[in-house]
N, CA, C and O atoms as a GROMACS GRO file, in nm:
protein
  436
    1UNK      N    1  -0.342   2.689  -3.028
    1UNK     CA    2  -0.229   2.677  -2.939
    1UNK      C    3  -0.216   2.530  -2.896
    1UNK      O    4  -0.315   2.467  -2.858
    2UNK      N    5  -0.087   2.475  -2.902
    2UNK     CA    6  -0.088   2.330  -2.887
    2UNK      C    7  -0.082   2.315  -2.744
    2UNK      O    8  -0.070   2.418  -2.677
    3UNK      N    9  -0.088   2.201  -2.687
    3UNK     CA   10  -0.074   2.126  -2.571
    3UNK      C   11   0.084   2.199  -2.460
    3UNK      O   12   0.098   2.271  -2.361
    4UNK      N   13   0.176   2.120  -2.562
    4UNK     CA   14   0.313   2.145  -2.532
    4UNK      C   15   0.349   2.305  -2.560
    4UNK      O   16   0.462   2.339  -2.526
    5UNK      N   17   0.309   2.354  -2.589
    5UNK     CA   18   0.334   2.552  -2.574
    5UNK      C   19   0.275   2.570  -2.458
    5UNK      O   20   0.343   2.603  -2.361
    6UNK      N   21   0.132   2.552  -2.448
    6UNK     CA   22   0.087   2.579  -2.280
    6UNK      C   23   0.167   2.530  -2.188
    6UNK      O   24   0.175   2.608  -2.093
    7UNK      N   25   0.226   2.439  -2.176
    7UNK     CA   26   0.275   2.390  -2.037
    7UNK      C   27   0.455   2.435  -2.090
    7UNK      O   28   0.534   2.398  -2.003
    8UNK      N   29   0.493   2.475  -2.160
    8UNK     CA   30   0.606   2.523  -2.125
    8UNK      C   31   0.598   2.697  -2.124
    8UNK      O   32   0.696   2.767  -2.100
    9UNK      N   33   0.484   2.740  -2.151
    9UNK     CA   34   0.472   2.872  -2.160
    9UNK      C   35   0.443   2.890  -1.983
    9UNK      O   36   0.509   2.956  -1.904
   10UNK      N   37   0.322   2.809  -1.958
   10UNK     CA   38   0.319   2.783  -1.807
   10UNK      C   39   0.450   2.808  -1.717
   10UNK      O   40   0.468   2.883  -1.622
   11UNK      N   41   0.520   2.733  -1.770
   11UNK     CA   42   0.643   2.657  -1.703
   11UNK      C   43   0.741   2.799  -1.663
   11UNK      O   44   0.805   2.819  -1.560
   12UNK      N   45   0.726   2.895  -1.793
   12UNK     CA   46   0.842   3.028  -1.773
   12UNK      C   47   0.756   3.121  -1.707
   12UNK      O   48   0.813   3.217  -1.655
   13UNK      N   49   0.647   3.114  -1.699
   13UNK     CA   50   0.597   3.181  -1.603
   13UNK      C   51   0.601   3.173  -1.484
   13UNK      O   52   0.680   3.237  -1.414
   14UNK      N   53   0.526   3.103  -1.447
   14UNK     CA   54   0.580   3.023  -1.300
   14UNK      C   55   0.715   3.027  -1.241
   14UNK      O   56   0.734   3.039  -1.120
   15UNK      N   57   0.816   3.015  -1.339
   15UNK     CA   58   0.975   3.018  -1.278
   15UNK      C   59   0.994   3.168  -1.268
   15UNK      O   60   1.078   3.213  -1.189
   16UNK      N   61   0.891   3.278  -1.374
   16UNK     CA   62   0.982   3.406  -1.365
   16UNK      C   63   0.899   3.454  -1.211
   16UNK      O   64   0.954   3.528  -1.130
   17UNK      N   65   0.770   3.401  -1.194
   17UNK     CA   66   0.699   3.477  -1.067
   17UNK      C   67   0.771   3.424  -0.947
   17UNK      O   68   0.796   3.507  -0.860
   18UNK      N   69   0.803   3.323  -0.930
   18UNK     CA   70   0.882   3.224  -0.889
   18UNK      C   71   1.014   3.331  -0.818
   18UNK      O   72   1.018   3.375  -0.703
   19UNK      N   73   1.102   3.350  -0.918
   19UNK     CA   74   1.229   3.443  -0.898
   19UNK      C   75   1.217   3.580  -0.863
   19UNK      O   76   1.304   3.643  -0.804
   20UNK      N   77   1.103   3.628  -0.902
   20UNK     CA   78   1.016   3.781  -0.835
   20UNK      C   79   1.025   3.735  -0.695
   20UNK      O   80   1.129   3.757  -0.633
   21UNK      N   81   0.944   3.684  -0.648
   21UNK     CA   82   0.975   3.647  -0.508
   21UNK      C   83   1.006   3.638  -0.443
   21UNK      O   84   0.975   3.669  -0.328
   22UNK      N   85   1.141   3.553  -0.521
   22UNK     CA   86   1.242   3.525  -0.428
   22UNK      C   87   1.355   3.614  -0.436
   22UNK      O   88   1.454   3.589  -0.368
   23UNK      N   89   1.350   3.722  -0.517
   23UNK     CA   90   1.425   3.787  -0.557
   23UNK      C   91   1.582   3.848  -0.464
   23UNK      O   92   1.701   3.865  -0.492
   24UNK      N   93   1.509   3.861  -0.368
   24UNK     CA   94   1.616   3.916  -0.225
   24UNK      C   95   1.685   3.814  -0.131
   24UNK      O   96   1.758   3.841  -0.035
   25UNK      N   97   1.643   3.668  -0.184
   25UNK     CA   98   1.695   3.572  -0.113
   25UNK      C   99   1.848   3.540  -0.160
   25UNK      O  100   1.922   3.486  -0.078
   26UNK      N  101   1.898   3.571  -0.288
   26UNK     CA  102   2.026   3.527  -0.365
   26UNK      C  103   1.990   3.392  -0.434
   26UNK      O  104   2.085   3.342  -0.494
   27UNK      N  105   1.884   3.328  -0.438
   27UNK     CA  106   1.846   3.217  -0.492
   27UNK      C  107   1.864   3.227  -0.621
   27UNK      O  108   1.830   3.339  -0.658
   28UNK      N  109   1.909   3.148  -0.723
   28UNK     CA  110   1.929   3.126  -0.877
   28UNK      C  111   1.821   3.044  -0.892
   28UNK      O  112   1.764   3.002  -0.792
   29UNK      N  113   1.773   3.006  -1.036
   29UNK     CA  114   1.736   2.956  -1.094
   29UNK      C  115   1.790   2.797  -1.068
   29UNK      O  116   1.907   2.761  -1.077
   30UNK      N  117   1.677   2.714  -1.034
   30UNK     CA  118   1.728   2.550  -1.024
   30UNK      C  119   1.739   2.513  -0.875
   30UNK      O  120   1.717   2.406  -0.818
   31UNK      N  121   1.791   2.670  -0.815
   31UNK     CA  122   1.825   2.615  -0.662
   31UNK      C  123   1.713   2.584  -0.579
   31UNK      O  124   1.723   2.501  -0.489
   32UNK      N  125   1.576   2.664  -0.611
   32UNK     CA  126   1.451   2.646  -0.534
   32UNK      C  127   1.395   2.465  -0.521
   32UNK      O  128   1.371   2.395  -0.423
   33UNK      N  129   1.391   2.445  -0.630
   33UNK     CA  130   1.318   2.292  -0.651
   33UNK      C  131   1.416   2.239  -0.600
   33UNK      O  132   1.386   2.158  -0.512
   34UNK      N  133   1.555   2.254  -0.626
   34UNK     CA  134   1.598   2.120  -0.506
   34UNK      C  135   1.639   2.137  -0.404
   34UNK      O  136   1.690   2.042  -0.347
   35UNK      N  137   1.633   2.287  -0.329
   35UNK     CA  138   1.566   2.345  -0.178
   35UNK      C  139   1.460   2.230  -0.150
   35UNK      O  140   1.470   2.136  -0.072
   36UNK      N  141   1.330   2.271  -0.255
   36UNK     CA  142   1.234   2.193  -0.184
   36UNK      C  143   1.242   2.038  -0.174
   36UNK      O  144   1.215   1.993  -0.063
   37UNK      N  145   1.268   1.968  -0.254
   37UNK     CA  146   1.334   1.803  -0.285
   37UNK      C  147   1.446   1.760  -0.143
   37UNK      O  148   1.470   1.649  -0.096
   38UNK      N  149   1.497   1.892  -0.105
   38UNK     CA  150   1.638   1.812   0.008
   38UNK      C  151   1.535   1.814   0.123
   38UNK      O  152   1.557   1.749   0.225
   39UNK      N  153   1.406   1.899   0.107
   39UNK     CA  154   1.339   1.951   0.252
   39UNK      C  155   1.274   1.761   0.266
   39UNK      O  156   1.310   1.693   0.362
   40UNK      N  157   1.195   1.711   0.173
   40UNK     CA  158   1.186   1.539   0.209
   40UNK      C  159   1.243   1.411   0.186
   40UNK      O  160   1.212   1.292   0.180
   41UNK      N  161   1.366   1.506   0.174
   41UNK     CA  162   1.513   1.374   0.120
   41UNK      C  163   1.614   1.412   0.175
   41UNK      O  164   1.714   1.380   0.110
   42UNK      N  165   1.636   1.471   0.272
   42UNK     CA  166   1.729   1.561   0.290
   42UNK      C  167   1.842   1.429   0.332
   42UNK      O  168   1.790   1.336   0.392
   43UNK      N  169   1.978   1.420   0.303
   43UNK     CA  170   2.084   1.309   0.280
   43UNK      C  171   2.081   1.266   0.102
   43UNK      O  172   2.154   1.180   0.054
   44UNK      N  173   1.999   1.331   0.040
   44UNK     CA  174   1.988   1.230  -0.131
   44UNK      C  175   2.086   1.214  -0.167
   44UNK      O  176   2.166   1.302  -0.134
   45UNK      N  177   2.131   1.122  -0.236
   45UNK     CA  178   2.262   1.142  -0.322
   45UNK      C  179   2.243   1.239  -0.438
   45UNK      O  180   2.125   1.265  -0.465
   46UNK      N  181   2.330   1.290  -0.506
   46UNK     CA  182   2.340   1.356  -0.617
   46UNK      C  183   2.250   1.287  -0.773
   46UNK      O  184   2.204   1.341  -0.873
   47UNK      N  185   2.256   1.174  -0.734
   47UNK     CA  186   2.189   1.098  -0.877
   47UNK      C  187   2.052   1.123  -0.838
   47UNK      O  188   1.981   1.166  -0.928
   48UNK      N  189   1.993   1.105  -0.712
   48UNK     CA  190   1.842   1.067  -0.703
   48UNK      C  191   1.822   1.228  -0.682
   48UNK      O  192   1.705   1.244  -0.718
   49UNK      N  193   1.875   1.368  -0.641
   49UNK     CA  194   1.851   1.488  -0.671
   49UNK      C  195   1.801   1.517  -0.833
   49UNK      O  196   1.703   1.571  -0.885
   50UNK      N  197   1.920   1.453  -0.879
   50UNK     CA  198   1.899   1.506  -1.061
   50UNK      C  199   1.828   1.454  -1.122
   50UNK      O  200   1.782   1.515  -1.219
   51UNK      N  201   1.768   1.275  -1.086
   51UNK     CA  202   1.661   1.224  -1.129
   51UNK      C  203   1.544   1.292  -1.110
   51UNK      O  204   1.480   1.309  -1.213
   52UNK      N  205   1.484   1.348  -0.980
   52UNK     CA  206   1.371   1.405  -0.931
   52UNK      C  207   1.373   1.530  -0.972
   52UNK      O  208   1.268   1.578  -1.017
   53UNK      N  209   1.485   1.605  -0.966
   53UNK     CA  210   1.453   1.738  -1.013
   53UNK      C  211   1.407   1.721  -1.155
   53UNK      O  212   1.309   1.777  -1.204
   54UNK      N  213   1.491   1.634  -1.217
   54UNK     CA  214   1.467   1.667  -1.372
   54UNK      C  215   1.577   1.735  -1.486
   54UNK      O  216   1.566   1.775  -1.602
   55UNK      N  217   1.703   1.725  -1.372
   55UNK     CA  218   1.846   1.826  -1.390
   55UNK      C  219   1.945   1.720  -1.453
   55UNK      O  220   1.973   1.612  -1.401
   56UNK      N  221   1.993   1.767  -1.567
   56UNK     CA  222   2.142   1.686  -1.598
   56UNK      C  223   2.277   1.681  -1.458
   56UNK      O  224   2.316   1.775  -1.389
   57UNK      N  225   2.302   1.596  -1.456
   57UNK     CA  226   2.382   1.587  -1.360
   57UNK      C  227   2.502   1.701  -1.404
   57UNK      O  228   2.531   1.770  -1.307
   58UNK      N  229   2.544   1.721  -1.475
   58UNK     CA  230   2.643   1.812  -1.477
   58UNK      C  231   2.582   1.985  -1.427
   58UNK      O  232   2.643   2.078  -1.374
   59UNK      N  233   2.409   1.970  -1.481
   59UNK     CA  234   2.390   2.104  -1.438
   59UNK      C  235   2.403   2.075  -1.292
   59UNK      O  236   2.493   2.134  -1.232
   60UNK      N  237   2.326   1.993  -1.226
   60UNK     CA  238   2.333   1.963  -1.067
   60UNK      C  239   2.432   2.013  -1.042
   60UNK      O  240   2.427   2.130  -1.003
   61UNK      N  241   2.537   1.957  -1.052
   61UNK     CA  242   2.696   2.008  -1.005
   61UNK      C  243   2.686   2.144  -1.006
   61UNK      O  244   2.685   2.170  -0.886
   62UNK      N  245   2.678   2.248  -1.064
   62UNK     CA  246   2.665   2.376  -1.099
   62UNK      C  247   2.586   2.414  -0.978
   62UNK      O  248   2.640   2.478  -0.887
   63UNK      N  249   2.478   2.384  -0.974
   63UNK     CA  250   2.374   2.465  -0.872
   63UNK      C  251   2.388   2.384  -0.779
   63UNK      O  252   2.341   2.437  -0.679
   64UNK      N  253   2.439   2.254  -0.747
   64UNK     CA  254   2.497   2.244  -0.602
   64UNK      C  255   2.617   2.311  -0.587
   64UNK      O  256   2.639   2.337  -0.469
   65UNK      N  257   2.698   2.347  -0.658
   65UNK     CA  258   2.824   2.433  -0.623
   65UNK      C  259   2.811   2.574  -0.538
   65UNK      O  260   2.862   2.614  -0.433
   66UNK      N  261   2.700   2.641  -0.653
   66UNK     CA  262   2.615   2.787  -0.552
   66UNK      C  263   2.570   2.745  -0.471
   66UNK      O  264   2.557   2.840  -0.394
   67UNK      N  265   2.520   2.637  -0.412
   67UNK     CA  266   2.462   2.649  -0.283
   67UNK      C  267   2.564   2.619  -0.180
   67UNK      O  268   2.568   2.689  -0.078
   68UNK      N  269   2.664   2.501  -0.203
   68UNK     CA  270   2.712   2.495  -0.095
   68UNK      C  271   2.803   2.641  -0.064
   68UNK      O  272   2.826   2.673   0.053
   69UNK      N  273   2.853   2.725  -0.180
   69UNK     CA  274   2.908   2.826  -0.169
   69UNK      C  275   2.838   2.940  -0.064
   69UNK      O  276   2.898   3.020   0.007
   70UNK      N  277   2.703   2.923  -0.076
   70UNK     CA  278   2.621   3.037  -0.002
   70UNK      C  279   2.589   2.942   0.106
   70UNK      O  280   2.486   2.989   0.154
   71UNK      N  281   2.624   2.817   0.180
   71UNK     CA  282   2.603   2.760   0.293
   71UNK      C  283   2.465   2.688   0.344
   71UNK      O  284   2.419   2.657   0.455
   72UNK      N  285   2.415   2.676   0.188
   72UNK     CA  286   2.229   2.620   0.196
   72UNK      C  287   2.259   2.459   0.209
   72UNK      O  288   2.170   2.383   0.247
   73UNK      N  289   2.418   2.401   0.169
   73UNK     CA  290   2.381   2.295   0.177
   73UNK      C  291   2.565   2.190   0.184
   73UNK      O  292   2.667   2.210   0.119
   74UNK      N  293   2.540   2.106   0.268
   74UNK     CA  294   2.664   1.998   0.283
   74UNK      C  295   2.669   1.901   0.210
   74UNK      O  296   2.566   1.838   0.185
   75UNK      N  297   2.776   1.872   0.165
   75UNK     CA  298   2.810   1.767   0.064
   75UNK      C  299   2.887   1.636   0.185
   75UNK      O  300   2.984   1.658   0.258
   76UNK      N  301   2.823   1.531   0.177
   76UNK     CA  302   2.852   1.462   0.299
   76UNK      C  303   2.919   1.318   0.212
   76UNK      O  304   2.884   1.318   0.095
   77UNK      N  305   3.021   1.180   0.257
   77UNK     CA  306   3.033   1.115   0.202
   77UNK      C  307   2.980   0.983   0.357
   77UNK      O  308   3.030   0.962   0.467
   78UNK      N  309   2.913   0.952   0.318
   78UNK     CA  310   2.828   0.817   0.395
   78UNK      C  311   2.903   0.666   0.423
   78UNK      O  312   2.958   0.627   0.320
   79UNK      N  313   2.918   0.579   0.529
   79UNK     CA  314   2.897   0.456   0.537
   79UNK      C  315   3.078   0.392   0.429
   79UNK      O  316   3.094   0.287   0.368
   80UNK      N  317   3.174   0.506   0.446
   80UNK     CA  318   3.267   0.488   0.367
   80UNK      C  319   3.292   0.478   0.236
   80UNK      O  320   3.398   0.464   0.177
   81UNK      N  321   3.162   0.490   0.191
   81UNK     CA  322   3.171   0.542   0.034
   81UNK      C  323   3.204   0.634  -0.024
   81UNK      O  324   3.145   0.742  -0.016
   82UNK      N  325   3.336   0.606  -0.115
   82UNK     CA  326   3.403   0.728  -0.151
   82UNK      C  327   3.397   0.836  -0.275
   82UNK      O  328   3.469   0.923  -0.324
   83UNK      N  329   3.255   0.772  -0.298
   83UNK     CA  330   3.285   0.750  -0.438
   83UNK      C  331   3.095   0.873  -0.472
   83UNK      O  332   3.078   0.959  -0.559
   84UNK      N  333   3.015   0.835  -0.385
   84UNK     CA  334   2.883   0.890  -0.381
   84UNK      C  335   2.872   0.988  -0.293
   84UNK      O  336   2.884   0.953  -0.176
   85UNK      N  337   2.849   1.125  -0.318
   85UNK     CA  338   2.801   1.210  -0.229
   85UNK      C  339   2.668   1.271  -0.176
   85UNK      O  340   2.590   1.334  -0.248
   86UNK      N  341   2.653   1.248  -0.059
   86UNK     CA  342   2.511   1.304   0.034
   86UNK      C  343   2.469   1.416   0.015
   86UNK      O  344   2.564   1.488  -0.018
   87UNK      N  345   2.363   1.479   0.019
   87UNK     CA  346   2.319   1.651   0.059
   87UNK      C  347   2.251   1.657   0.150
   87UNK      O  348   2.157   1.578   0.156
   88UNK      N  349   2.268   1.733   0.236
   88UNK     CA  350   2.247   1.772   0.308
   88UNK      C  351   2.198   1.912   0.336
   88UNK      O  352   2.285   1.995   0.311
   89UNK      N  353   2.101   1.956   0.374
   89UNK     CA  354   2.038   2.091   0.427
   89UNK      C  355   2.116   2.154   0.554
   89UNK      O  356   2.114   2.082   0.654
   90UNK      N  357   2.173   2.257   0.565
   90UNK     CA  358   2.222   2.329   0.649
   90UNK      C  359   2.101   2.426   0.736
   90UNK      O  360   1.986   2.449   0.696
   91UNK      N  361   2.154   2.466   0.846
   91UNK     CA  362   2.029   2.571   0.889
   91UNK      C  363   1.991   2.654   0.771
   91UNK      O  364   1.879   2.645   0.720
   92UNK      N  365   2.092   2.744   0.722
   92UNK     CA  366   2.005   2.854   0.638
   92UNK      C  367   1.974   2.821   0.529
   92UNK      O  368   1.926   2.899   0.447
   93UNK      N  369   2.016   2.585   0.486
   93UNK     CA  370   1.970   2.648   0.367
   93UNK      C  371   1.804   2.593   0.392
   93UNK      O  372   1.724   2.594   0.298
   94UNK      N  373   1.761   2.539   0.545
   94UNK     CA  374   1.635   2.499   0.586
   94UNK      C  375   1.536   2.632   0.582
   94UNK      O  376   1.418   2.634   0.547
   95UNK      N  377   1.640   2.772   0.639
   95UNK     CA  378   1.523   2.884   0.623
   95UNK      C  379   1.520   2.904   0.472
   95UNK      O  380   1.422   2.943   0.408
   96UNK      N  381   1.605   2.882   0.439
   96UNK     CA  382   1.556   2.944   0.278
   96UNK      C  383   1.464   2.811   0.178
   96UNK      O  384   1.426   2.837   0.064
   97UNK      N  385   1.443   2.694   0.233
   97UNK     CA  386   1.347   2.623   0.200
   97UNK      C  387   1.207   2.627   0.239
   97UNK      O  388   1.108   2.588   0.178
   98UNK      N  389   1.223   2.702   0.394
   98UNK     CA  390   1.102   2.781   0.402
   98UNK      C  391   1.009   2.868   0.328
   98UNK      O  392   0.888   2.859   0.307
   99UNK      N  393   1.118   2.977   0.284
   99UNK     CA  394   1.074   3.067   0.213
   99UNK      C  395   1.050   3.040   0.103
   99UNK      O  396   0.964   3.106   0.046
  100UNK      N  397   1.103   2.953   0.048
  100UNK     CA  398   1.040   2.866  -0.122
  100UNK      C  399   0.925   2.813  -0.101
  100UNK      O  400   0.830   2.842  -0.173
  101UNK      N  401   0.912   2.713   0.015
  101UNK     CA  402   0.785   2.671   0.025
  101UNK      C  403   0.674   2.790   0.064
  101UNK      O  404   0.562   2.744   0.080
  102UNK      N  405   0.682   2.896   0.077
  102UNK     CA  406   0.615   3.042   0.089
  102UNK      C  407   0.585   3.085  -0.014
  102UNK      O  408   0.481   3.146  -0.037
  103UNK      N  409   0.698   3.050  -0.116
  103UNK     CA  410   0.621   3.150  -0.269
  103UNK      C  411   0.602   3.030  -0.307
  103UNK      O  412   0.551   3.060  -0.415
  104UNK      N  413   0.600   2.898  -0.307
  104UNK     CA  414   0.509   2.829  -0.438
  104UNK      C  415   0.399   2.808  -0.340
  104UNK      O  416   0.310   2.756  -0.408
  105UNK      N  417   0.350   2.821  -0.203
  105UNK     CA  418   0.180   2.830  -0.168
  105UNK      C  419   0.153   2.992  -0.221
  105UNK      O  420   0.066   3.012  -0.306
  106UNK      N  421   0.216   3.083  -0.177
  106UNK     CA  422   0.197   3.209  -0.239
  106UNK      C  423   0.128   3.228  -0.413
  106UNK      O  424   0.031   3.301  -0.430
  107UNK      N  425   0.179   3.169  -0.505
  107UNK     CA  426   0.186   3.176  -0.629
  107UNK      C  427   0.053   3.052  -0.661
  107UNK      O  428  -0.018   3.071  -0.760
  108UNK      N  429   0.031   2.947  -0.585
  108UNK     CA  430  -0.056   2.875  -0.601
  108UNK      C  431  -0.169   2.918  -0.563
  108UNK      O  432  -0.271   2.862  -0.603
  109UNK      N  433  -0.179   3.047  -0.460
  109UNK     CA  434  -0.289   3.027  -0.459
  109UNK      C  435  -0.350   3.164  -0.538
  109UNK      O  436  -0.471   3.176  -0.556
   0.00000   0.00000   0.00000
């Protein structure tokens, strides 16, 4: 078994125990990790989200769209720039970053 099969075999595991979890929250796939990313960046712009997550910016767009739709998160424009947009964490989408940070100590340990 090579190197790169373990850690992406890892990888679908982890995301499916991951979504077990969270199952009752309405959370999709993608939205957890940058739940957790806005919880110590919370204002990022959209570029430094998709850099850190690891997300094509076009997917970003997508799963920031569900969130701001379900109210986890504000799209803010800063300092008169019209051109770059902020994120922002809303209250529920802070409890539901809670609860992410619950199942990945949950699953870690």
């Amino acid at each position: 078994m090579t190197f790169h099969y373990m850690v992406m075999a890892n990888h679908a595991i982890y995301n499916k125990v991951l979504m077990e979890i969270l199952e009752d929250s309405g959370l999709t796939a993608g939205q957890p990790k940058v739940l957790d990313y806005l919880d110590g960046h919370d204002g990022a712009s959209q570029k430094e989200i998709a850099a850190h997550c690891y997300i094509e910016a076009a997917t970003l767009t997508s799963v920031l769209n569900g969130m701001e739709a379900k109210g986890l998160i504000e799209r803010r424009r800063l300092n008169g720039n019209r051109r770059t947009f902020h994120i922002f964490l809303t209250q529920k989408g802070r409890e539901q970053q809670e609860r992410v940070l619950e199942a990945f100590l949950r699953i870690e340990e």
